[in-house]
C-alpha positions as a Python dict, from the first residue, in 0.01 Angstrom:
ca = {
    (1, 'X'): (0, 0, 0),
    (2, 'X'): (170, 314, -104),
    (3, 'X'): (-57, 623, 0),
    (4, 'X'): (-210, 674, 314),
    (5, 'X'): (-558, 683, 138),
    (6, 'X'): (-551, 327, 9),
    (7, 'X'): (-415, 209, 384),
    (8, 'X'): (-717, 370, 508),
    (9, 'X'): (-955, 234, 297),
    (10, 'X'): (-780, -166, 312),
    (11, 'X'): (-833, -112, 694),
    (12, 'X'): (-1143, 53, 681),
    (13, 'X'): (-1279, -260, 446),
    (14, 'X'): (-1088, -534, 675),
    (15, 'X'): (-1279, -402, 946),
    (16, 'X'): (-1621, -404, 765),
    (17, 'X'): (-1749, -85, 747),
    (18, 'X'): (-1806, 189, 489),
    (19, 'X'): (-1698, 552, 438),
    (20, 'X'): (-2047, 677, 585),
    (21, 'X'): (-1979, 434, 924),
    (22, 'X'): (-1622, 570, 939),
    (23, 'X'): (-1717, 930, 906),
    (24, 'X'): (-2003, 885, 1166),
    (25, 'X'): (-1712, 752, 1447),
    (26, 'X'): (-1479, 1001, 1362),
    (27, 'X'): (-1743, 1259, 1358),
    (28, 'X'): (-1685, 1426, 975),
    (29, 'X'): (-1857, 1416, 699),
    (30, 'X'): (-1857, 1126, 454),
    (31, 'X'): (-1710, 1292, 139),
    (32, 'X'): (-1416, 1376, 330),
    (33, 'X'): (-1353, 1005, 397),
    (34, 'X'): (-1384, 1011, 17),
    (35, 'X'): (-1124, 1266, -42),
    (36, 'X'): (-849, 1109, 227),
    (37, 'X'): (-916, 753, 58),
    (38, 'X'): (-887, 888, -264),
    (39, 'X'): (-542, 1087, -163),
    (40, 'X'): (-711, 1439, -274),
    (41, 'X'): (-655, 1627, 34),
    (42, 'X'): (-374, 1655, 318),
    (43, 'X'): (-463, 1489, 697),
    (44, 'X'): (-342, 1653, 1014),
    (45, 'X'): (-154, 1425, 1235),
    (46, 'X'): (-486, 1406, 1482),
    (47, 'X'): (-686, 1325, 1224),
    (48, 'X'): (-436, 985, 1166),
    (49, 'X'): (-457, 902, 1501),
    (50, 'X'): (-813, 933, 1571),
    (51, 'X'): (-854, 673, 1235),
    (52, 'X'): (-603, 418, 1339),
    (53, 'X'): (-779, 411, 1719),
    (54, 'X'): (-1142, 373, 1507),
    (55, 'X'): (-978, 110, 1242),
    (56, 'X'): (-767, -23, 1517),
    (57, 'X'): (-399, -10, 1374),
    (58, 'X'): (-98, 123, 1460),
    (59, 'X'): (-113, 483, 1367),
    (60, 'X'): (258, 482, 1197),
    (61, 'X'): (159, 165, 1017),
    (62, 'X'): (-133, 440, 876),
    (63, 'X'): (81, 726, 822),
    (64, 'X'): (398, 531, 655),
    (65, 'X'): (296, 175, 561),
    (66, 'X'): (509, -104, 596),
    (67, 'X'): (403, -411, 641),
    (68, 'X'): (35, -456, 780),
    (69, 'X'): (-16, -629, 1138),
    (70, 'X'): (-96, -1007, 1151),
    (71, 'X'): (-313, -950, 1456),
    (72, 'X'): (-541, -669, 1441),
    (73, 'X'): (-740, -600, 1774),
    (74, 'X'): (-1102, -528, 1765),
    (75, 'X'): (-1212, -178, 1674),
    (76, 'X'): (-1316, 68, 1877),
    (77, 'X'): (-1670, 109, 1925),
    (78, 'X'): (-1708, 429, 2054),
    (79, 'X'): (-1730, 712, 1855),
    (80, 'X'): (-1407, 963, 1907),
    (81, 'X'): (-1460, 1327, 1913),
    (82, 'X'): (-1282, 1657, 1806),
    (83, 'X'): (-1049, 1535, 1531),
    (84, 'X'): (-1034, 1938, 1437),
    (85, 'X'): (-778, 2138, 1614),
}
């Protein structure tokens, strides 16, 4: 996985969900789920952490790839709040 986008959206799909589930969690709107997934706008660090707590990976396995954890824990369930600084 090369771009952060497509390592969000393999994690996001491993873990079942879809962009609108995602963006409800993380509190955002959908079509900017779009826009990270599809690499057409920048993230702020917060924004990568709060995603890899959600989708349950390591958040510098999110920001720089590598390779992708054998054992994944369960996701987080509760919705996280204030991604925006």
């Amino acid at each position: 996985m090369d771009t952060i986008g497509k390592r969000i959206r393999l994690a996001r799909e491993l873990r079942g969900i879809n962009q609108r589930e995602l963006s409800n969690r993380l509190d955002i709107q959908q079509p900017t789920v779009s826009h990270w997934e599809a690499d057409h706008s920048d993230m702020r660090i917060s924004s990568v952490v709060k995603i890899a707590e959600v989708l349950a990976v390591p958040p510098g396995w999110l920001a720089f790839g590598g390779p992708l954890p054998k054992r994944m824990p369960p996701s987080r369930e509760s919705t996280p709040r204030g991604i925006r600084e």
